[in-house]
N, C-alpha and C positions, 0 to 999 in steps of 0.2 A: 268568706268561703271556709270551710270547715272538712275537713278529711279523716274521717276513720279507715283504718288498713286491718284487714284479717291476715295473718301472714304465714305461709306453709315453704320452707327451705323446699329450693328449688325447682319453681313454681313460677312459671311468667305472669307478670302481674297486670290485672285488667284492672284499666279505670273505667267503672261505674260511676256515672255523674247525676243526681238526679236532686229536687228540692224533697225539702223534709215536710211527709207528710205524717199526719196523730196516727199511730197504729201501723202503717205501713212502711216508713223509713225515718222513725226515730232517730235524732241525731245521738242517743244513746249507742247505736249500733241494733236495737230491737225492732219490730215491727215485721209482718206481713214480707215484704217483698226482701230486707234485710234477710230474712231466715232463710225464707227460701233460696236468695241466691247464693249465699255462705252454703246453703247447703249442697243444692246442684255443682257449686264451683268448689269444695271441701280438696282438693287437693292440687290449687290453684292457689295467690295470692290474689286479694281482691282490695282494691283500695278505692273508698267509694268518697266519692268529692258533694257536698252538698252546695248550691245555686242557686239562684233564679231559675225557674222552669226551662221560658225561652232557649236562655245559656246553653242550658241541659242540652236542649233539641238542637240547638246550631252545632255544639262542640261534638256532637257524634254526627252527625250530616259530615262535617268538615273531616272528620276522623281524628281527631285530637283527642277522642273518647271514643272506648268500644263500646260502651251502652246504655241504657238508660230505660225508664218506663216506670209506671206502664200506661199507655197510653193508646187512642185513639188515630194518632196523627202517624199512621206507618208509609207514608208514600214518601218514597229515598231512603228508606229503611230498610233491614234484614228483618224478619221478624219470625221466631219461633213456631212451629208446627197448633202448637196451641195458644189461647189468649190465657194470662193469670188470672182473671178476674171481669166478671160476671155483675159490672156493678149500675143500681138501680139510679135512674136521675129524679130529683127531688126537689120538692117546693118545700122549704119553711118558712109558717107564715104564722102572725097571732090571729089566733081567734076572733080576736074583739074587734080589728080592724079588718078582716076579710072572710067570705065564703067562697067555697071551693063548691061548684057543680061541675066541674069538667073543664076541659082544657078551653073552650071556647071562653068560660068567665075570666081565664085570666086576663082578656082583653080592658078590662075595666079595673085592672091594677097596675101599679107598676113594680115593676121586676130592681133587682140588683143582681149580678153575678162579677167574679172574678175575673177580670180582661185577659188570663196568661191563659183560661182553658174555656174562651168561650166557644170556639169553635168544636168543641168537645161537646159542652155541657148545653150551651142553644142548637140543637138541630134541628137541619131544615124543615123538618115535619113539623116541628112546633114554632117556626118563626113568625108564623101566621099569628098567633096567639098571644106570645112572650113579646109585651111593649116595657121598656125600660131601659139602662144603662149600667156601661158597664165601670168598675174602680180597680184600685192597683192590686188589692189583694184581698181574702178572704176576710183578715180581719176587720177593715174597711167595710166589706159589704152587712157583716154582722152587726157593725155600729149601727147602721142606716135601717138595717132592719128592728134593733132594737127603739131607735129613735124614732119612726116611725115617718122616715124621709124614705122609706122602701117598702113596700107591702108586702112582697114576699123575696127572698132569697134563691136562685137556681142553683144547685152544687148535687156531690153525691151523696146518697143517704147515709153511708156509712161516719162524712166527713161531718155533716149535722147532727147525727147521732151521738157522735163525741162531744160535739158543742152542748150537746143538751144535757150529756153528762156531766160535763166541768159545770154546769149550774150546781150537779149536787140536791139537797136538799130545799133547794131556793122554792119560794112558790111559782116564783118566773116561769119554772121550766113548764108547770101547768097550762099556762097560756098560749102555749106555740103549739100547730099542728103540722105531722109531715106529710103530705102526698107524693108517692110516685106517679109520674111522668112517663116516664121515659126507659131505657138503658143503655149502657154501653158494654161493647168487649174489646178488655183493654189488653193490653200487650208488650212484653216486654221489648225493647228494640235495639238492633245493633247494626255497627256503620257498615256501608254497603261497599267492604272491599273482602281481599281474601282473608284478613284476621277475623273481621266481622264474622265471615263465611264457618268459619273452623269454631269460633267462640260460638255461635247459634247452634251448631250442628253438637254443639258437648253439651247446654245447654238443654236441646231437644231431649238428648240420651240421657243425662241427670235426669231431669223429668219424669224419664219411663223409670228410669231404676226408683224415685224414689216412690212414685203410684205402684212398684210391683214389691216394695218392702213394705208399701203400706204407713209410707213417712212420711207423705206429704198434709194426707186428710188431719193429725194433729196440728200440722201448724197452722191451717185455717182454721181449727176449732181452737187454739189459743187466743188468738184477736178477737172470737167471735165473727169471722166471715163466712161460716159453711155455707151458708147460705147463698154466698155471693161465688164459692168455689164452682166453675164452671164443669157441666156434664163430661165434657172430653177428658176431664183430671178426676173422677172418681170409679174409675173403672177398677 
């Protein structure tokens, strides 16, 4: 477990508990969902706890954490007026071992994904389709895909994206292609009592202030997500 704290004198302090994802909650304290909530919460202390995903989702279910996200899975959850994140779901796969004509050919490969967001990332529109198995974590499934005990990989684009950039200059990265599938709208979430109530309802309001100073569209253009910044946040 690993805790970063943002910390502002006399300020009740929210724990944010969530796993560390490239881009989005660096355990540097950087990323996507890091800025933004430092930002919305700026006169709040915020002490953000890094986990196992699951953890994540049970210790705000439980309320032993106010929040967490952004995700998919908001039922026994509080969950903000809008979703953060507008993000595409994604096949990477190599060239050499597979073609892609549509969702129906992935029947004749087999899949890897990460077991902590399958219910995210397989949805039931595409279960018809997607034959494979699932491992403990992402990096796991990247092995499999590289080794060639996986054909294709299901994850979000954003998160393959990065993968193809830590290759760097490699010729490797030439070999993989990514297809979108799918998408999701993710969401920040918080525990379903009266602190949850009052933390979303500030949250909601941070939000608008920072869309009407025009502060928000920069830090999705930092990471590279405009793309993935959802219609209801660039008003």
């Amino acid at each position: 477990m690993c805790l970063l704290s943002t910390r502002v004198a006399n300020a009740d302090t929210i724990r944010w508990v969530t796993e560390s994802w490239q881009n989005y909650t660096n355990k540097d304290g950087s990323g996507l969902y890091n800025d933004i909530v430092k930002a919305v919460f700026a006169e709040h202390q915020v002490d953000i706890i890094y986990m196992p995903w699951k953890r994540a989702l049970l210790e705000v279910k439980n309320g032993t954490a106010d929040m967490s996200g952004a995700t998919t899975a908001v039922d026994g959850y509080l969950t903000p007026r809008d979703a953060i994140l507008a993000a595409p779901i994604s096949i990477l796969f190599n060239k050499k071992n597979m073609t892609y004509t549509g969702l129906s050919s992935l029947q004749n490969y087999v899949a890897v994904w990460a077991s902590p967001y399958e219910d995210e990332l397989v949805l039931t529109a595409d279960r018809a389709y997607i034959k494979g198995f699932s491992v403990l974590d992402r990096e796991t499934s990247y092995k499999l895909l590289v080794s060639g005990r996986a054909d294709y990989f299901v994850d979000t684009k954003a998160l393959h994206q990065a993968w193809l950039e830590s290759l760097g200059q490699d010729a490797k990265a030439a070999e993989y292609q990514l297809v979108d599938i799918n998408h999701l709208n993710l969401f920040m979430i918080f525990s379903d009592n009266a602190r949850g109530q009052k933390l979303k309802d500030i949250f909601d309001q941070g939000m608008t202030r920072l869309i009407e100073k025009d502060q928000l569209r920069p830090i999705y253009e930092k990471y590279h997500f405009l793309e993935q910044m959802p219609i209801t946040l660039r008003q």
